[in-house]
N, C-alpha and C positions, 0 to 999 in steps of 0.2 A: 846544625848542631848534632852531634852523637844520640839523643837522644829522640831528634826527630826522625834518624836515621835508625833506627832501634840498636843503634850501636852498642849494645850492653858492655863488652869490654872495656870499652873508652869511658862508659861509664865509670865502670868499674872501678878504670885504674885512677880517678879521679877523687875515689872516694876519700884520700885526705882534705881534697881541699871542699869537699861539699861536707862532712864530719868537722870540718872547723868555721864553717856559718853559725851564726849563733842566733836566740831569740828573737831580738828585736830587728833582727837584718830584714829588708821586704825579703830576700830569697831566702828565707828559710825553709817555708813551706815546700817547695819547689826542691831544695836540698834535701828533705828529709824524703818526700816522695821520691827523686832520683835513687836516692839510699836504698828506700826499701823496697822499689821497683825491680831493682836489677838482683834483689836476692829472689826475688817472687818471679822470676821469668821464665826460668827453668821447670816449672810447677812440679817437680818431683823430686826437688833437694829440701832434705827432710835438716839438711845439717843446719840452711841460711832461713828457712823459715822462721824460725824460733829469735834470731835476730831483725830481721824485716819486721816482727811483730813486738818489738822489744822500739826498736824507732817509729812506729805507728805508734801505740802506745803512749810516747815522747809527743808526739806532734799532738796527741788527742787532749791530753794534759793542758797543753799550750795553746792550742787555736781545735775548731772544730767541721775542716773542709770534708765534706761527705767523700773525697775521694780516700780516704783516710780508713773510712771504716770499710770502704768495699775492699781495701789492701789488708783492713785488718782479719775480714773474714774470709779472703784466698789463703791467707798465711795460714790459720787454725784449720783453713779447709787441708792444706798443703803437711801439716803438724801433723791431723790426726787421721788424713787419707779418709774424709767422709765425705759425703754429699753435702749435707746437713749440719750444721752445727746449731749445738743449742744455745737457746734465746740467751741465758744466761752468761756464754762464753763470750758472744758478740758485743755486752754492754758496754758503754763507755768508762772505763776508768775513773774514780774522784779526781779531781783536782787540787792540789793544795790550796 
């Protein structure tokens, strides 16, 4: 699979069909991770971070996989070019 491959591209170009899994699918999780992996790979696109954390985000709302939040605080780390990010950025979102 492309992604055990770090195939990011292939990722990539996949990303319609992993953007139309929905909630309740088992692969969701898995979708939104692929999602926001491949914008977070590059650690210095400051464009895709802000989206990758926008589908973290998404996933954290809906299920709560700790891989979730280490992608959330690459992303914010990636956004705001720090080492460090504060406690308060890192939090989990409410949930509806």
């Amino acid at each position: 699979m492309a992604v055990a491959a770090r195939d990011w591209e292939t990722v990539k170009a996949l990303e319609p069909v992993l953007a139309s899994v929905e909630g309740g699918d088992p692969l969701y999780s898995a979708a939104l991770r692929y999602r926001a992996e491949w914008r977070l790979v590059d650690g210095d696109d400051r464009d895709m971070a802000p989206e990758a954390l926008e589908i973290v985000d998404l996933g954290l709302a809906r299920t709560s996989p700790r891989w979730l939040l280490g992608q959330r605080k690459r992303a914010l780390q990636i956004i705001r070019q720090e080492e460090e990010i504060p406690a308060e950025l890192i939090e989990i979102p409410e949930t509806e």
